[in-house]
BALUM-261119 format. One record per residue: residue number from 1; x, y, z of N, C-alpha, C, O in turn; residue in three letters. Coordinates in nm, 4 decimals. Example, Ala and Ser with C-alpha at 12.3 -4.5 7.8 and 13.67 -1.06 7.14 Angstrom:
2
NODE, 1, 1.3190, -0.5690, 0.7800, 1.2300, -0.4500, 0.7800, 1.3200, -0.3300, 0.7800, 1.4236, -0.3319, 0.8465, ALA
NODE, 2, 1.2850, -0.2250, 0.7080, 1.3670, -0.1060, 0.7140, 1.2900, 0.0030, 0.7870, 1.3409, 0.1138, 0.8039, SER
***
This chain:
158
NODE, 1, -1.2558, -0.3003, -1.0042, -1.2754, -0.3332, -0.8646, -1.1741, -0.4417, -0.8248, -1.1625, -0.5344, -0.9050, UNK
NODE, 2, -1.0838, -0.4452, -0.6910, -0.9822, -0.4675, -0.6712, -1.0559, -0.5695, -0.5421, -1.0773, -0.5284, -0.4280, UNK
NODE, 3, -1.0870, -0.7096, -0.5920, -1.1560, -0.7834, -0.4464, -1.0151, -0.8694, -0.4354, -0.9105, -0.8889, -0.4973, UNK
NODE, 4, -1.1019, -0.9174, -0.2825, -0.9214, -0.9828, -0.1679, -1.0387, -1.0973, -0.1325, -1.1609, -1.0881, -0.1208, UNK
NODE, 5, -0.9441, -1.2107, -0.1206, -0.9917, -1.3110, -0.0957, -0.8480, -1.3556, -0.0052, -0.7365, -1.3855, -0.0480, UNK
NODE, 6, -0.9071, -1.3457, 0.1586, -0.8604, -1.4025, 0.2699, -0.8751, -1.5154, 0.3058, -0.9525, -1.5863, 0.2414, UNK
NODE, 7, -0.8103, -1.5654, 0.4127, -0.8347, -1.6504, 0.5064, -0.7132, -1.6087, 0.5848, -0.6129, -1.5532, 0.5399, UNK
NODE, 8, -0.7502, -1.6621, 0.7720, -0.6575, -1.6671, 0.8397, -0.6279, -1.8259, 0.9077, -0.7307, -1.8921, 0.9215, UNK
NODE, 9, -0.5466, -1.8683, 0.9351, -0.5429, -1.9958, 0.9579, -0.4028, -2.0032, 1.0638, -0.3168, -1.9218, 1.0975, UNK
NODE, 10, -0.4383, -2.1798, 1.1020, -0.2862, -2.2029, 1.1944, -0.1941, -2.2928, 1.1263, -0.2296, -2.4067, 1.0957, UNK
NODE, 11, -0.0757, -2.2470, 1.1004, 0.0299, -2.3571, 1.0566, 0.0749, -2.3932, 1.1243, 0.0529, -2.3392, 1.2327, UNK
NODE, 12, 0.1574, -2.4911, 1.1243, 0.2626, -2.6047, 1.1955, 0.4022, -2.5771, 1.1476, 0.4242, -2.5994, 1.0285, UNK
NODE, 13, 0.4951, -2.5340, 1.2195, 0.5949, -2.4959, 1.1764, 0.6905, -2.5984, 1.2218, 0.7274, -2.6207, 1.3371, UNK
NODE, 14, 0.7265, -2.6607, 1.1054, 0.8145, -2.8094, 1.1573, 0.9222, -2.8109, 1.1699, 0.9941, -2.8121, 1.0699, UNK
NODE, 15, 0.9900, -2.8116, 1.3318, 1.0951, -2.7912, 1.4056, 1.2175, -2.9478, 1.3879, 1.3357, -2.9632, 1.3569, UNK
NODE, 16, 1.1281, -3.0165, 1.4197, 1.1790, -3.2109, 1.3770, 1.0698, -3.2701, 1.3720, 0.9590, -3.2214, 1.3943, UNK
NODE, 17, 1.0961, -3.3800, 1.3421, 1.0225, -3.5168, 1.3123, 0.9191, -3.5109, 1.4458, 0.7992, -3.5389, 1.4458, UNK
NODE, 18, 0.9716, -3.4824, 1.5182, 0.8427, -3.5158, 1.6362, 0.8140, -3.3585, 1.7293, 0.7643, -3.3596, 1.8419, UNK
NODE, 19, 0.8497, -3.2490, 1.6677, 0.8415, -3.1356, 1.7044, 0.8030, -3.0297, 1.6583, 0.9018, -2.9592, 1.6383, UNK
NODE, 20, 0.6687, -2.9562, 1.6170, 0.6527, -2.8403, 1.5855, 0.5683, -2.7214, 1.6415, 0.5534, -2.7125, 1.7634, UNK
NODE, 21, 0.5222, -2.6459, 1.5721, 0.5218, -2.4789, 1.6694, 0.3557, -2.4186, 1.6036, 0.3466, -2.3901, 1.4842, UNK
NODE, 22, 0.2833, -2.4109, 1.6600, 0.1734, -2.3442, 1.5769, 0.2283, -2.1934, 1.5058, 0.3279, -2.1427, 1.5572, UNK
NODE, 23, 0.1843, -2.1461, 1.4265, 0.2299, -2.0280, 1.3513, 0.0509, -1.9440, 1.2686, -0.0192, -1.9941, 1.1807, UNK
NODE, 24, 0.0364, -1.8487, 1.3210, -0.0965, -1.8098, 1.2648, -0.0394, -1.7450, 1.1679, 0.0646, -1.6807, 1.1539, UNK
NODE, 25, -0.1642, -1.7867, 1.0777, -0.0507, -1.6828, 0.9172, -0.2247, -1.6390, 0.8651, -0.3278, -1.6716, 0.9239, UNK
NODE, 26, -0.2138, -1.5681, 0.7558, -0.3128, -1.5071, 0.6530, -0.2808, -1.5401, 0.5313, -0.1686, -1.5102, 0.4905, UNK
NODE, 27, -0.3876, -1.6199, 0.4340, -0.3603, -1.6295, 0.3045, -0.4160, -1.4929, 0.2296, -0.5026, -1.4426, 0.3013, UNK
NODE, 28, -0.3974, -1.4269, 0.1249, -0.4344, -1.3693, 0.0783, -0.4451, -1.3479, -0.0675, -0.3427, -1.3495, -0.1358, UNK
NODE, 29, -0.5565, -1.3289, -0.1181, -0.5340, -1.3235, -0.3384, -0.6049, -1.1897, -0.4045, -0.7232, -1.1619, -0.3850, UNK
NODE, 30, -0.5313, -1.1253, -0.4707, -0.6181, -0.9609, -0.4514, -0.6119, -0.9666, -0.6128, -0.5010, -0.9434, -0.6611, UNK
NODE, 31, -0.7300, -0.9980, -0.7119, -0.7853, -1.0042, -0.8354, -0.6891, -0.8726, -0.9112, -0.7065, -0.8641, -1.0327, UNK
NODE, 32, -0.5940, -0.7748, -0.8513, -0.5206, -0.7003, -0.8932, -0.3689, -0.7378, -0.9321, -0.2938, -0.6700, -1.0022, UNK
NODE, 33, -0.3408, -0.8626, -0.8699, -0.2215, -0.9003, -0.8561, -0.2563, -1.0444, -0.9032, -0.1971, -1.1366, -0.8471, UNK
NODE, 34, -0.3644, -1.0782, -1.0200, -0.4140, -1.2033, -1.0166, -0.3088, -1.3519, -1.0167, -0.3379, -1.4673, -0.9852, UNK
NODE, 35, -0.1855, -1.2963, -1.0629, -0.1214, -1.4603, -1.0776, -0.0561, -1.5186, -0.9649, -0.0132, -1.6339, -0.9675, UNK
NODE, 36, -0.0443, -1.4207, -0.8368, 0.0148, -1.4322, -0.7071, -0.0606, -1.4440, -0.5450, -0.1383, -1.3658, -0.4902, UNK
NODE, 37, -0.0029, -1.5732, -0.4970, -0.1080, -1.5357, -0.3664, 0.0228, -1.4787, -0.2735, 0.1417, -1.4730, -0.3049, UNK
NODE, 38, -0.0517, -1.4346, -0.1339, 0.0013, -1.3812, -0.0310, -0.0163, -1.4587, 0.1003, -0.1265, -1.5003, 0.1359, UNK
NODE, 39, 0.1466, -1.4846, 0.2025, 0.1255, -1.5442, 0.2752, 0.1940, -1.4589, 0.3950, 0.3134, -1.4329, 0.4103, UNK
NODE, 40, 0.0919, -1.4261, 0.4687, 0.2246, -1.3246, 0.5967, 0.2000, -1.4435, 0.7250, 0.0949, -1.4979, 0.7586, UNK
NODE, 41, 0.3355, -1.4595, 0.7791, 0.3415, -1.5450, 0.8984, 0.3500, -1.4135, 1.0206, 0.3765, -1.2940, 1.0079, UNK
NODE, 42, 0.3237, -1.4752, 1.1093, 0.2632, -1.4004, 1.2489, 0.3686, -1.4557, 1.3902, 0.3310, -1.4736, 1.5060, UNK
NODE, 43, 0.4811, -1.4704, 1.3443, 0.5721, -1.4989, 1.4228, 0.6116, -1.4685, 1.5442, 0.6887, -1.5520, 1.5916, UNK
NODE, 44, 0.5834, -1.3675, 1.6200, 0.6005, -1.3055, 1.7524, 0.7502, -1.2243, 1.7547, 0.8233, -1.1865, 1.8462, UNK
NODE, 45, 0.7580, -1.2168, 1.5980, 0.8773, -1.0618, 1.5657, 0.8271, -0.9711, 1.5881, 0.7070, -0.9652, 1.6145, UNK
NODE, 46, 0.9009, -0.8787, 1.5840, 0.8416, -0.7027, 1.5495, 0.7433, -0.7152, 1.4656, 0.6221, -0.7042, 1.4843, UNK
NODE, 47, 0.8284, -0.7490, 1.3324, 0.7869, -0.7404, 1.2106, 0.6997, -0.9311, 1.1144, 0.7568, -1.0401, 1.1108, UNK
NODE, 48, 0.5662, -0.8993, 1.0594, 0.5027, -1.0217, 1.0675, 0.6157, -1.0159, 0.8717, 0.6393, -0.9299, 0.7868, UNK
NODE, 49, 0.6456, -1.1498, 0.8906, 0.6764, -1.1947, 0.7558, 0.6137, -1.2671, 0.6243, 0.5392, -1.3648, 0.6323, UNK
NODE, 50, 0.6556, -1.2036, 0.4969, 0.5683, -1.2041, 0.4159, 0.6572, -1.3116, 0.3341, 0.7769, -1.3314, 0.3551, UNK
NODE, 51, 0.5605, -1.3922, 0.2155, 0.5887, -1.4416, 0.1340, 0.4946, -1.4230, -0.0188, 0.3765, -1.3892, -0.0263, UNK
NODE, 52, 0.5729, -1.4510, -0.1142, 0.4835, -1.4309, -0.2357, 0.5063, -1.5546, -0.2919, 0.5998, -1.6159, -0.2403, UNK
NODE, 53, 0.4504, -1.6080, -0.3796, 0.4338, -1.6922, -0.5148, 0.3413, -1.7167, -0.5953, 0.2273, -1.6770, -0.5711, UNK
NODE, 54, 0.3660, -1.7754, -0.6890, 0.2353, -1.8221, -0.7961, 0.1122, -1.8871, -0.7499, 0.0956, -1.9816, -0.6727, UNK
NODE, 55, 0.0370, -1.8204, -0.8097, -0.0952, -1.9360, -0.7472, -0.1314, -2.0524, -0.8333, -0.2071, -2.1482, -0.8176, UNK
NODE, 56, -0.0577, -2.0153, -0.9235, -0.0669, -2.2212, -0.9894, -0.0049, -2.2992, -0.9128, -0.0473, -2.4129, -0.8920, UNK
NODE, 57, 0.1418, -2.2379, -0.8394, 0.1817, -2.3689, -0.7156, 0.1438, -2.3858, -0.6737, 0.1537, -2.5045, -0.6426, UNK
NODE, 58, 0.0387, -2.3045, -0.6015, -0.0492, -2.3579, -0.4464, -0.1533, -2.3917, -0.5084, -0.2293, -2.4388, -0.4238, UNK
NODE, 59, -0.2205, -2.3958, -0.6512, -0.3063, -2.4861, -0.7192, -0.2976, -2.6541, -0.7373, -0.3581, -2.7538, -0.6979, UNK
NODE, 60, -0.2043, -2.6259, -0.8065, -0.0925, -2.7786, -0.8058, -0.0336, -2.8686, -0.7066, -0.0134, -2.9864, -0.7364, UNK
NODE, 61, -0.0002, -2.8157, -0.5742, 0.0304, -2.8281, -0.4929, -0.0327, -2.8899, -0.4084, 0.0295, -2.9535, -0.3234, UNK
NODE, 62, -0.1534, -2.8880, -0.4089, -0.3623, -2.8882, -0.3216, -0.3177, -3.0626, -0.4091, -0.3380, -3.1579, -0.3339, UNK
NODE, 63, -0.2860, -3.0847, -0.4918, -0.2840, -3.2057, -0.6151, -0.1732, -3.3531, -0.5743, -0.1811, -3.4670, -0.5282, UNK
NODE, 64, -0.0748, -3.2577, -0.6273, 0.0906, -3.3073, -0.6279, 0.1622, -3.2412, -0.5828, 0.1366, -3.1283, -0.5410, UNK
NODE, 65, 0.2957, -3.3096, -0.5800, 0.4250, -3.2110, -0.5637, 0.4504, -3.1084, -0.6642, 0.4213, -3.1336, -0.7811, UNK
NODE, 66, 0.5005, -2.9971, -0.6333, 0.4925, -2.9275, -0.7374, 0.6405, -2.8241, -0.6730, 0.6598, -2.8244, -0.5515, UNK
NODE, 67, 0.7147, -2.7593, -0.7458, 0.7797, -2.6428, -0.7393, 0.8773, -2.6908, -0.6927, 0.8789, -2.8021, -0.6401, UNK
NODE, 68, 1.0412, -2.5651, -0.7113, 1.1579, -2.5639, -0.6831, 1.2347, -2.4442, -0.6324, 1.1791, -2.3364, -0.6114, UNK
NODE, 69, 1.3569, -2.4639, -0.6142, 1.3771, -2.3713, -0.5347, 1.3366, -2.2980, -0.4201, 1.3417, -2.3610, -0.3144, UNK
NODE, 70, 1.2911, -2.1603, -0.4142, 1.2568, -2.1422, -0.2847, 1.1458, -2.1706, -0.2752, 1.1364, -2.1757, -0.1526, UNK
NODE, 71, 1.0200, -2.2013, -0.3245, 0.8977, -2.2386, -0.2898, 0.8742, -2.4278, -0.3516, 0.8989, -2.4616, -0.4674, UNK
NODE, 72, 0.8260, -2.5198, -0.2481, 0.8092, -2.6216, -0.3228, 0.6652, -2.6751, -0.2642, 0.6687, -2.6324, -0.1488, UNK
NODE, 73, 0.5514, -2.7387, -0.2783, 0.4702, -2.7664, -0.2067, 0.4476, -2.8891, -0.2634, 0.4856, -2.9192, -0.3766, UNK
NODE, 74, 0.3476, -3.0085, -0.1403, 0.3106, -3.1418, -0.1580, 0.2247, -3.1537, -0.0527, 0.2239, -3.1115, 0.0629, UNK
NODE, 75, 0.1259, -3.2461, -0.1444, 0.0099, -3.2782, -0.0270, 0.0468, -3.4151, 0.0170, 0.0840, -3.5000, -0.0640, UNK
NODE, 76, 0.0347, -3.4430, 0.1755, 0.0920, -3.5636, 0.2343, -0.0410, -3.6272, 0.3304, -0.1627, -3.6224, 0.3126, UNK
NODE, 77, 0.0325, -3.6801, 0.4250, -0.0581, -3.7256, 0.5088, -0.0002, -3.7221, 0.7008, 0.0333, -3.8405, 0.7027, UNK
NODE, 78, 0.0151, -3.6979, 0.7724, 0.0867, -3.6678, 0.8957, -0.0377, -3.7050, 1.0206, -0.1392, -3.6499, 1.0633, UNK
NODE, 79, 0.0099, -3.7839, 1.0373, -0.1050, -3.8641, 1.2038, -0.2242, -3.8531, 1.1394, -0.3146, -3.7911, 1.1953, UNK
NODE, 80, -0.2408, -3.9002, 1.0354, -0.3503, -3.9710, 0.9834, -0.4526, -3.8376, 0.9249, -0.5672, -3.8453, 0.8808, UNK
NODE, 81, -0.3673, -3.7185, 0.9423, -0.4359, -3.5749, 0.8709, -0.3629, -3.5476, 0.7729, -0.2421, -3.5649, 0.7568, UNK
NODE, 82, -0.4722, -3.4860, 0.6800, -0.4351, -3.4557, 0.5259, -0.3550, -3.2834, 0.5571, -0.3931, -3.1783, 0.6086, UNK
NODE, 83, -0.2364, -3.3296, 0.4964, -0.2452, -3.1390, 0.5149, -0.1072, -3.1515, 0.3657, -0.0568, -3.2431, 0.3006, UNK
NODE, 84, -0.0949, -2.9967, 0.3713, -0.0230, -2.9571, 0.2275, 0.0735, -2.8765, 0.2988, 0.0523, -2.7747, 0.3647, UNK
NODE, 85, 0.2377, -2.9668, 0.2651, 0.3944, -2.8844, 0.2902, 0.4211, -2.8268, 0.2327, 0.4231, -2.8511, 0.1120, UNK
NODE, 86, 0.4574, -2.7168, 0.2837, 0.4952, -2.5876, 0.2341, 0.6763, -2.6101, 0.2746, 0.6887, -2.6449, 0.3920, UNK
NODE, 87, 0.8200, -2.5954, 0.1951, 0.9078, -2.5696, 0.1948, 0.9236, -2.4434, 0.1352, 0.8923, -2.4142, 0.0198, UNK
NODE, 88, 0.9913, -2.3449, 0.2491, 1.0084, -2.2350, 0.1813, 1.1504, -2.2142, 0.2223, 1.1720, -2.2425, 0.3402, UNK
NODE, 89, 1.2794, -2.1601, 0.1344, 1.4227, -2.1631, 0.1221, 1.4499, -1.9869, 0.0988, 1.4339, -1.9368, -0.0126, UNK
NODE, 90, 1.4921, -1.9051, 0.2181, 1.5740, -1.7821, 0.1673, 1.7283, -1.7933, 0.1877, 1.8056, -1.8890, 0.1929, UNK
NODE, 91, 1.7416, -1.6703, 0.1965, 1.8857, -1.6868, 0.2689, 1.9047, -1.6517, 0.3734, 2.0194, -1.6531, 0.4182, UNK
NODE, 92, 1.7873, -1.6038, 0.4552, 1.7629, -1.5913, 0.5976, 1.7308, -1.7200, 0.6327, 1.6987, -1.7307, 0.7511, UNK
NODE, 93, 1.7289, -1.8306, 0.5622, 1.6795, -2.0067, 0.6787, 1.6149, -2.0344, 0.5589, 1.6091, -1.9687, 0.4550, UNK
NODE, 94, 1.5475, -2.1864, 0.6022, 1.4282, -2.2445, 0.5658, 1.3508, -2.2828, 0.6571, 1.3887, -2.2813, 0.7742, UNK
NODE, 95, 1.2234, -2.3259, 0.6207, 1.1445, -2.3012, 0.6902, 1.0137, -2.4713, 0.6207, 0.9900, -2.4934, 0.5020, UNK
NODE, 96, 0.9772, -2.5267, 0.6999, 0.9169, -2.6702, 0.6092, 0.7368, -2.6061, 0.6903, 0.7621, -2.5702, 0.8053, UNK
NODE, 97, 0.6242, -2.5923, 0.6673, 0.5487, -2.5935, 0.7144, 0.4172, -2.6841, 0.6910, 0.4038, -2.7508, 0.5884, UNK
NODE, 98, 0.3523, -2.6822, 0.7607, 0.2233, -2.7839, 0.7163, 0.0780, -2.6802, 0.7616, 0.0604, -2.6004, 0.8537, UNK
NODE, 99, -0.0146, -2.7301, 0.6413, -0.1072, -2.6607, 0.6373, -0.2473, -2.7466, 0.6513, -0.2230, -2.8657, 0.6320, UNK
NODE, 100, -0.3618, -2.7266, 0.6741, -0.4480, -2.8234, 0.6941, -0.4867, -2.8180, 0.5212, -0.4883, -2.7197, 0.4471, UNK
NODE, 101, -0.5015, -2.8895, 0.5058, -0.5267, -2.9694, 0.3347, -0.6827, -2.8608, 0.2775, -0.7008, -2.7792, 0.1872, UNK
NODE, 102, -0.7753, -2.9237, 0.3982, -0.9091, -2.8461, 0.3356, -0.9352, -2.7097, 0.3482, -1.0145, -2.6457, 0.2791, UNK
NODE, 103, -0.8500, -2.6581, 0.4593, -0.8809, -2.5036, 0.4268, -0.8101, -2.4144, 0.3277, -0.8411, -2.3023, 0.2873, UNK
NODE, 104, -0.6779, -2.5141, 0.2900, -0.6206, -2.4732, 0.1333, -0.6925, -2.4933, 0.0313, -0.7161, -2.3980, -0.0430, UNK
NODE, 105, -0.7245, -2.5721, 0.0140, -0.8324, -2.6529, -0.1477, -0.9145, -2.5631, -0.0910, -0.8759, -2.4605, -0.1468, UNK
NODE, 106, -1.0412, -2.5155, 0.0150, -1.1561, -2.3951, 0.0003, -1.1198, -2.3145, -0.0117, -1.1879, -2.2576, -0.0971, UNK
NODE, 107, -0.9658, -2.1932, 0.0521, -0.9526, -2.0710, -0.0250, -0.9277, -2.0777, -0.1294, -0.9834, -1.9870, -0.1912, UNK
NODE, 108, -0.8342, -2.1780, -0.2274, -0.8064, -2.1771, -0.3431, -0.9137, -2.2123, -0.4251, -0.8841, -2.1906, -0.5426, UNK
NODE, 109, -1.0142, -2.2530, -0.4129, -1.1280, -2.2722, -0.4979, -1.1894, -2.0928, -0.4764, -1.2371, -2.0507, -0.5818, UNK
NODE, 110, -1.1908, -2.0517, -0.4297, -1.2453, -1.9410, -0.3805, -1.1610, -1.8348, -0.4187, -1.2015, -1.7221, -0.3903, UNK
NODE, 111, -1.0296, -1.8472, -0.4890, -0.9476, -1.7580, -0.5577, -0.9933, -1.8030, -0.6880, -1.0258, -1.7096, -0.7613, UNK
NODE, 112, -1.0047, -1.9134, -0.7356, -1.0400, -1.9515, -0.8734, -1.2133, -1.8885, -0.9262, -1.2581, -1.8451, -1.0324, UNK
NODE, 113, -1.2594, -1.9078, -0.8167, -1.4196, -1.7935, -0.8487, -1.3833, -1.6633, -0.8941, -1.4173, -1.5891, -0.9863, UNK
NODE, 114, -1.3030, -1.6603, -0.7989, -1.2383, -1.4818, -0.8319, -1.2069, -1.4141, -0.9170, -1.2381, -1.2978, -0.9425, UNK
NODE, 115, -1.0958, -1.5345, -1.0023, -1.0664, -1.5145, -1.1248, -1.0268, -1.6580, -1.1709, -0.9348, -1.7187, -1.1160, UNK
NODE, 116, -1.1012, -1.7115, -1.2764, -1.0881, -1.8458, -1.3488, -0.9214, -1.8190, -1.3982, -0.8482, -1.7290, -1.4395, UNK
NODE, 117, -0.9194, -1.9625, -1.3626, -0.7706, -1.9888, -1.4846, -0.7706, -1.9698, -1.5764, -0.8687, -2.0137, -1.6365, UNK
NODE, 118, -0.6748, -1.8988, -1.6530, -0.6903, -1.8427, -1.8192, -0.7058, -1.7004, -1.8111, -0.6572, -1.6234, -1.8940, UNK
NODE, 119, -0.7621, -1.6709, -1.7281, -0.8054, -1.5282, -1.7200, -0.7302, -1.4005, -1.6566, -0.7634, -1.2825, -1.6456, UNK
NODE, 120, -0.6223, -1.4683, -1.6218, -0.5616, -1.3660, -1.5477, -0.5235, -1.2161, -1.6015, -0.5481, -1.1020, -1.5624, UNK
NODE, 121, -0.4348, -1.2866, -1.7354, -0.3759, -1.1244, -1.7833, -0.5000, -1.0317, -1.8086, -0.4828, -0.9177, -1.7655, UNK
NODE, 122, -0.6382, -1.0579, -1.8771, -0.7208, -0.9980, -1.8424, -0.7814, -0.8809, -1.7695, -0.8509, -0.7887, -1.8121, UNK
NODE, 123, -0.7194, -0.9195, -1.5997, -0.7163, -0.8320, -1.5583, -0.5932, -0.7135, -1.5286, -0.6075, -0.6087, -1.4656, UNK
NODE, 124, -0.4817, -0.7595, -1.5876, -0.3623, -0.6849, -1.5946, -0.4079, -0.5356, -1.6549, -0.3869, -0.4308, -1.5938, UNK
NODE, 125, -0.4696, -0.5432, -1.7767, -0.4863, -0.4249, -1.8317, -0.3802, -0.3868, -1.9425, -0.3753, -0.2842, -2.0104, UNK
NODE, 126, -0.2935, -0.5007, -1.9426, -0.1442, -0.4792, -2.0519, -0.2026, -0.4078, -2.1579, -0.1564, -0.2974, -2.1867, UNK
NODE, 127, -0.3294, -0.4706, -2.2412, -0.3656, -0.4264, -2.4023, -0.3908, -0.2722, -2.3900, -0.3382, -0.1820, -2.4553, UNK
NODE, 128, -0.4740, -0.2652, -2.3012, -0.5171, -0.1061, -2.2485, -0.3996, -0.0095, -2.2527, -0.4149, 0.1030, -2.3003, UNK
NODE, 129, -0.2491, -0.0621, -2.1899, -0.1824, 0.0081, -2.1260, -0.0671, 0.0297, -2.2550, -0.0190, 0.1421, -2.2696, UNK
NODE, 130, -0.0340, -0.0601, -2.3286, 0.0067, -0.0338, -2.4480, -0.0450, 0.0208, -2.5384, 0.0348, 0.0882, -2.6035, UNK
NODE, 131, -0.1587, 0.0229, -2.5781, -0.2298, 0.1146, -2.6452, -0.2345, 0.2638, -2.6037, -0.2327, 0.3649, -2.6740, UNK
NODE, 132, -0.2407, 0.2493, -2.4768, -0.2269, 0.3912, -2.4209, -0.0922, 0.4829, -2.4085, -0.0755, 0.6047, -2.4018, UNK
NODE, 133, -0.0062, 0.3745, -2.4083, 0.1418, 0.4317, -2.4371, 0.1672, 0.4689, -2.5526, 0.2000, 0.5871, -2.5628, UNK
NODE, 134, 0.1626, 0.3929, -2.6687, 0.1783, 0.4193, -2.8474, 0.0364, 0.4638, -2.8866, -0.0009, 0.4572, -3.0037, UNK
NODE, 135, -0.0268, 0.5003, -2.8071, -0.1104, 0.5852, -2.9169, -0.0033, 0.7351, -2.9525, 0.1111, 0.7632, -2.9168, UNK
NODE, 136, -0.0975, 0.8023, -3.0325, 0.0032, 0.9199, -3.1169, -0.0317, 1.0798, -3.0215, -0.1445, 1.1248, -3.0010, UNK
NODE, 137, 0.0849, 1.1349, -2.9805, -0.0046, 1.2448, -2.9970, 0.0132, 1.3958, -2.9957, 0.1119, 1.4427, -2.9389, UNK
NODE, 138, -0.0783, 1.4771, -3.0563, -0.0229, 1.6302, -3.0852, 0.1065, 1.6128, -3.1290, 0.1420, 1.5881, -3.2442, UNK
NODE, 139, 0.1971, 1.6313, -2.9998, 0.3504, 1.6350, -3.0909, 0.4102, 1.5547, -3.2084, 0.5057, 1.5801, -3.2818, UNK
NODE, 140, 0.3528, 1.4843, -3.2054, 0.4049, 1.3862, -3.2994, 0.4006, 1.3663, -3.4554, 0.4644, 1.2962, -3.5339, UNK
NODE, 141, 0.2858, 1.4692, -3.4686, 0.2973, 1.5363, -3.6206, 0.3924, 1.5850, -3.6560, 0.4470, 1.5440, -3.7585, UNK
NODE, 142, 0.4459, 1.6926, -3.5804, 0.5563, 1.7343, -3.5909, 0.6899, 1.6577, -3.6156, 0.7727, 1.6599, -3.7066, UNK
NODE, 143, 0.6774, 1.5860, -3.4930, 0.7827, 1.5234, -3.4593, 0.8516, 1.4241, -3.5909, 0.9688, 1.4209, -3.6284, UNK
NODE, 144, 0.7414, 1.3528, -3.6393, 0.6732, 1.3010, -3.8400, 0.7914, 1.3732, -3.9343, 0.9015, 1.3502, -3.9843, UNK
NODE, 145, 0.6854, 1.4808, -3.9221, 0.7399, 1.5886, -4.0317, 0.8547, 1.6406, -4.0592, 0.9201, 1.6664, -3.9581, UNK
NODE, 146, 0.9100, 1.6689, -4.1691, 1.0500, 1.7107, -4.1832, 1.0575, 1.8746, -4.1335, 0.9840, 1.9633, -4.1770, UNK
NODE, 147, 1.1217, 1.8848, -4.0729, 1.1303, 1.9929, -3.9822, 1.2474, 2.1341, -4.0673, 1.2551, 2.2546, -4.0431, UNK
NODE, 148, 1.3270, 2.0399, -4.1763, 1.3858, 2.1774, -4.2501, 1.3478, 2.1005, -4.3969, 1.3333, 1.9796, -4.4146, UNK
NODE, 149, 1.3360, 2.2158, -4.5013, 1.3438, 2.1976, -4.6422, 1.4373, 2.1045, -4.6697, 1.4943, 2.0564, -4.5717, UNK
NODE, 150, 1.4654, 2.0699, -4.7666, 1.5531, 1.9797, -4.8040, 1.6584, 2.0701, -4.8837, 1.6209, 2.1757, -4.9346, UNK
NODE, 151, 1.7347, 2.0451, -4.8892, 1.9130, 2.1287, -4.9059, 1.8685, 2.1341, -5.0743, 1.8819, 2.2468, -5.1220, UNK
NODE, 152, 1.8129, 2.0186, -5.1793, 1.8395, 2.0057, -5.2666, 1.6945, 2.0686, -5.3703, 1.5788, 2.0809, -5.3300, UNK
NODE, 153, 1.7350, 2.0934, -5.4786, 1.6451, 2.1772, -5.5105, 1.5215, 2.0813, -5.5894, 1.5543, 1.9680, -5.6249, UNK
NODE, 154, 1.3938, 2.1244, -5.6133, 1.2959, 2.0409, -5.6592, 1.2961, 1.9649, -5.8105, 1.2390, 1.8626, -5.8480, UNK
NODE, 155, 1.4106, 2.0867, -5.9008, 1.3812, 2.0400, -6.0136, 1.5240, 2.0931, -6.0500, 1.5618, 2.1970, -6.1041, UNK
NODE, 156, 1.5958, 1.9724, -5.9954, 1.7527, 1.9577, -6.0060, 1.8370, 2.0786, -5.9805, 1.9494, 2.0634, -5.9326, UNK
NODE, 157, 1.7917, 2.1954, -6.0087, 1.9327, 2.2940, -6.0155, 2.0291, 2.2928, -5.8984, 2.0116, 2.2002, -5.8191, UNK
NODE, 158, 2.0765, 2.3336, -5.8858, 2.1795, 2.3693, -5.7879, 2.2696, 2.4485, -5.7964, 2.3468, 2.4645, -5.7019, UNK
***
């Protein structure tokens, strides 16, 4: 069983120091894809834009600073509200956002119900799926077996 653990929420999309943009986005964590959450922004494109990463960053992140490159997150403090920055780096832009602090720490506690830390590959199914690949079969007796006599004779002659 393949459960989703949502939320929809408003970000702050930080334009400057004294300027930013509300942005409605959707978090999302689907116990199928356990080590990754999902973030689609709601931009007023055609097309709503997606992001992926680890969900230990946005674990860690709820904490400390955490991550590099294109994803980095830190929990701060901004007009006296707790919220958690999101820097995200493509090669289409970057993008710095702010999130309200507590409705991150409740979905992410609420992904961790879902599936505890430690537990992830678990639900991958890897052991299953290798086993199911190298198991043996029918043909492969054959395939084993020496398929011509051997050239040489059993009890030396030749």
């Amino acid at each position: 069983m393949n459960t989703v653990v949502e939320r929809e929420l408003e970000l702050k999309l930080v334009l400057s120091p004294e300027r930013s943009i509300p942005v409605p986005a959707r978090l999302s964590y689907r116990t199928g894809d356990p080590y990754a959450v999902h973030i689609t922004f709601h931009i007023g494109s055609d097309a709503p834009v997606h992001w992926t990463f680890a969900r230990d960053l946005l674990v860690e992140g709820v904490f400390r600073p955490c991550g590099h490159g294109d994803v980095r997150i830190w929990p701060t403090k901004v007009d006296g509200r707790s919220v958690i920055c999101v820097a995200l780096t493509s090669p289409d832009g970057n993008a710095l956002l702010e999130v309200p602090s507590a409705a991150v720490a409740t979905w992410v506690e609420r992904t961790l119900h879902a599936v505890a830390p430690g537990t992830e590959s678990e639900l991958l199914g890897i052991d299953e799926a290798l086993a199911e690949l190298l198991a043996p079969l029918p043909a492969d007796d054959l395939w084993m077996s020496d398929p011509w006599p051997s050239d040489e004779s059993q009890d030396g002659e030749g």
